[in-house]
C-alpha positions in Angstrom: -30.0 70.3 -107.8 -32.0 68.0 -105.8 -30.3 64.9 -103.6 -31.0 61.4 -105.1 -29.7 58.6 -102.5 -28.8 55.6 -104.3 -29.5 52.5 -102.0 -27.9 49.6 -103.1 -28.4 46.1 -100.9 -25.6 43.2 -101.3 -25.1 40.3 -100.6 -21.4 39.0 -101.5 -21.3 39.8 -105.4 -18.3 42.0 -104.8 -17.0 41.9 -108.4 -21.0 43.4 -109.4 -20.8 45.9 -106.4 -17.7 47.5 -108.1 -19.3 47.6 -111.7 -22.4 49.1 -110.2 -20.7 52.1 -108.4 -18.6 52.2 -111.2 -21.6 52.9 -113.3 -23.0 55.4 -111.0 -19.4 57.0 -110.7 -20.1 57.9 -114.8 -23.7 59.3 -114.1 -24.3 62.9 -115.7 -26.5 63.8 -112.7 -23.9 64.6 -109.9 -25.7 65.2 -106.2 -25.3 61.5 -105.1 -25.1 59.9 -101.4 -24.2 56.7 -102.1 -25.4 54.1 -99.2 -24.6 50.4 -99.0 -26.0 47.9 -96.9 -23.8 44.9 -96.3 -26.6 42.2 -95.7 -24.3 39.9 -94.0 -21.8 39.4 -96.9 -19.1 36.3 -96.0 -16.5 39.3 -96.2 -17.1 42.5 -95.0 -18.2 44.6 -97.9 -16.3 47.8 -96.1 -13.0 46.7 -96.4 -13.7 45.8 -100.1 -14.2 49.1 -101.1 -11.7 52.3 -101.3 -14.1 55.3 -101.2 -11.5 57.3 -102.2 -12.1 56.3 -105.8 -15.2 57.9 -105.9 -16.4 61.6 -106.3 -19.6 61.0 -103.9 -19.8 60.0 -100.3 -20.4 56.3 -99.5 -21.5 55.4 -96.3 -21.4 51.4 -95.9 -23.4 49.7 -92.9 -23.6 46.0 -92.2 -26.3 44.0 -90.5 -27.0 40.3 -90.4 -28.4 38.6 -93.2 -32.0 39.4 -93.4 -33.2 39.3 -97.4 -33.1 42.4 -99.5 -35.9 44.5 -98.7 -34.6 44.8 -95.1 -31.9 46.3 -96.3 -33.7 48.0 -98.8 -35.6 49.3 -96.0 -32.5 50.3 -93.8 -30.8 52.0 -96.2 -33.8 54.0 -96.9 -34.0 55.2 -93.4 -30.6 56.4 -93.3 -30.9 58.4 -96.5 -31.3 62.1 -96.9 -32.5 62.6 -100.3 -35.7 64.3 -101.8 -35.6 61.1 -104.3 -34.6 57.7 -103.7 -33.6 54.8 -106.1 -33.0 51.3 -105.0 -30.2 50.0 -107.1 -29.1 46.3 -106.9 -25.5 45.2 -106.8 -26.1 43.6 -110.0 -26.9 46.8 -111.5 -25.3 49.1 -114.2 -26.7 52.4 -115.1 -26.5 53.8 -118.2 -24.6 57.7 -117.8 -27.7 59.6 -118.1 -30.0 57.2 -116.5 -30.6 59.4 -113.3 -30.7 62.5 -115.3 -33.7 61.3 -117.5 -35.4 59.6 -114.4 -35.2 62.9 -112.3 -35.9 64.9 -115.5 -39.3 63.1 -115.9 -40.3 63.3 -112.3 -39.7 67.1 -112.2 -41.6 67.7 -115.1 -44.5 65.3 -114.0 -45.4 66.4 -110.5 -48.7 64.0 -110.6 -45.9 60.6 -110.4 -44.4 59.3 -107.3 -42.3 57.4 -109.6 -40.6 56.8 -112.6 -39.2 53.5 -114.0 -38.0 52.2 -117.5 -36.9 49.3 -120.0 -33.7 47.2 -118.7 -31.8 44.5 -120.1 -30.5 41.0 -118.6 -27.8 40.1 -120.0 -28.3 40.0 -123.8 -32.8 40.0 -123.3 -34.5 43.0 -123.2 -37.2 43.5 -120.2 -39.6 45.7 -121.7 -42.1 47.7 -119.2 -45.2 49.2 -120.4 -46.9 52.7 -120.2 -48.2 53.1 -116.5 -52.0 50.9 -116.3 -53.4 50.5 -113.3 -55.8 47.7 -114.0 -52.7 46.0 -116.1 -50.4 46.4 -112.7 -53.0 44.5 -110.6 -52.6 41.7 -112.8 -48.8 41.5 -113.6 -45.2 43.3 -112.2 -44.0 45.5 -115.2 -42.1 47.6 -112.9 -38.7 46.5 -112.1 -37.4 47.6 -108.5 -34.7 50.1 -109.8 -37.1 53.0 -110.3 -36.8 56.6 -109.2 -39.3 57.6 -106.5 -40.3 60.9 -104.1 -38.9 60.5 -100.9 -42.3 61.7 -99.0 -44.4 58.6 -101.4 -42.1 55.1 -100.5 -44.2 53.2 -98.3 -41.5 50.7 -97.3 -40.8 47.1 -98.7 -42.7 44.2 -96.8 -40.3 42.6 -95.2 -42.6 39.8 -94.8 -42.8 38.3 -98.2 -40.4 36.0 -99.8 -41.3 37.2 -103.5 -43.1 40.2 -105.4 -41.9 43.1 -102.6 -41.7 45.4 -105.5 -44.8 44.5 -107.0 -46.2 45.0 -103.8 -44.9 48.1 -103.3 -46.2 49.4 -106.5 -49.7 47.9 -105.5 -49.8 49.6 -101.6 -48.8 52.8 -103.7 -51.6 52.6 -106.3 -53.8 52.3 -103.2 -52.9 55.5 -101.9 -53.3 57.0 -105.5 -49.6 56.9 -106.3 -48.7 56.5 -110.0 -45.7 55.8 -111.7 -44.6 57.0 -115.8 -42.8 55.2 -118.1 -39.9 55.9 -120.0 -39.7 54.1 -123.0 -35.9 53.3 -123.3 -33.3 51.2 -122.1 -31.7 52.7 -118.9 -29.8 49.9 -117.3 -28.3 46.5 -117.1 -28.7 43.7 -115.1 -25.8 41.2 -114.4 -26.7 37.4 -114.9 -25.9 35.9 -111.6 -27.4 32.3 -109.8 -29.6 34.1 -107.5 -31.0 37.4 -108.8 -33.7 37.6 -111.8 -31.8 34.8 -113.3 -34.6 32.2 -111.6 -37.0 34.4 -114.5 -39.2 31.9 -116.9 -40.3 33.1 -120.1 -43.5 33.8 -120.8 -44.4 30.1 -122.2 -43.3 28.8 -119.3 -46.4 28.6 -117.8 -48.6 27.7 -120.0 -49.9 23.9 -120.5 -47.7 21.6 -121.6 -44.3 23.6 -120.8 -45.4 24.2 -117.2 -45.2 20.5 -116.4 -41.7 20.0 -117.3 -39.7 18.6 -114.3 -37.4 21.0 -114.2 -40.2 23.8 -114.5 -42.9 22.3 -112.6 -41.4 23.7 -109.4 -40.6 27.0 -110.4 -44.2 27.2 -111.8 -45.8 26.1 -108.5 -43.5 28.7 -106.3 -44.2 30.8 -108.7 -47.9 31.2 -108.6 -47.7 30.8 -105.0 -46.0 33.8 -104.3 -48.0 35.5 -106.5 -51.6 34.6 -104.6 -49.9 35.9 -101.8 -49.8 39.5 -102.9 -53.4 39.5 -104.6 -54.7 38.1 -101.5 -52.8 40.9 -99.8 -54.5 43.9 -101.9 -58.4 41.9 -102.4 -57.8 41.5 -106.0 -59.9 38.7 -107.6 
């Protein structure tokens, strides 16, 4: 059985941390490392959390608060495994989510990756089959996706928004593909500062995209968003 490192980035959210390694505690697929990168939490996440409770090692490290992907990106450096998943404190897996996910990459050896529906909160995030030319248009890919050790390019550190899109756009370049699996696999926890800032789809369209309390998130929105197409040359 192949080693999967789990790498999951937080920042405070203790109460989500413990539901999320709860959740992976319950996972059918067994050879775990378990590696958690403080990113500068007010307490130290370390002395939060009794290892002993769980049947997989956990190593915690700490650095000073630096945004997600740096962690992302630490934690991927210290990790071992053949596959890697990066899996938010906010985060709960259902028990055979890492079974499917490494199921579907052993029988597909032409993906890097593999990534599936999700819900937040009570909305369902539906994903699509794997399109190229629909990726450079639009993120359908949500970070916690299962991918080959030897095919993660590293997040860019560099941008404020989109680092997973962007990932999943650098990959593409290098002929890296990802496959769908058309269920729901996890949860996300509503909290003030994750995927909660998401805007329906109406959002920003004409007249809604006005509204003063939208206009903002509209305008950071498409922002970010020339930032990576200017990145990869897409028109």
């Amino acid at each position: 059985m192949q080693l999967i490192s789990v790498i999951i980035p937080v920042y405070n959210h203790l109460p989500e941390l413990k539901k999320a390694l709860d959740s992976i505690k319950k996972q059918t697929y067994h050879n775990l490392e378990i590696i958690v990168v403080d990113d500068g939490s007010d307490e130290k996440v370390e002395n939060k959390i009794n290892k002993d409770e769980y049947p997989f090692d956990i190593c915690i490290v700490r650095q000073e608060n630096n945004g997600a992907p740096s962690a992302r990106n630490k934690g991927f450096e210290m990790s071992k495994g053949e596959f890697v998943i990066f899996w938010d404190a906010d985060i709960v897996g259902s028990r055979e989510m890492l079974q499917k996910m490494h199921n579907v990459l052993t029988i597909h050896g032409e993906a890097s990756y593999v990534y599936s529906d999700f819900c937040y909160g009570k909305r369902k995030m539906t994903a699509m089959k794997f399109d190229p030319e629909k990726l450079k248009k639009q993120n359908y890919i949500m970070t916690t996706s299962l991918i080959r050790r030897d095919d993660f390019l590293y997040f860019d550190e560099s941008l404020e928004r989109f680092q997973d899109w962007d990932l999943w756009l650098s990959m593409l370049e290098k002929d890296k593909i990802g496959i769908y699996i058309p269920e729901t696999l996890f949860f996300a926890i509503p909290h003030k500062n994750g995927i909660s800032s998401y805007l329906p789809a109406f959002a920003y369209k004409k007249p809604w995209r006005w509204l003063p309390k939208i206009r903002q998130k509209v305008k950071e929105y498409n922002e970010a968003r020339k930032i990576v197409l200017e990145k990869h040359n897409i028109t």
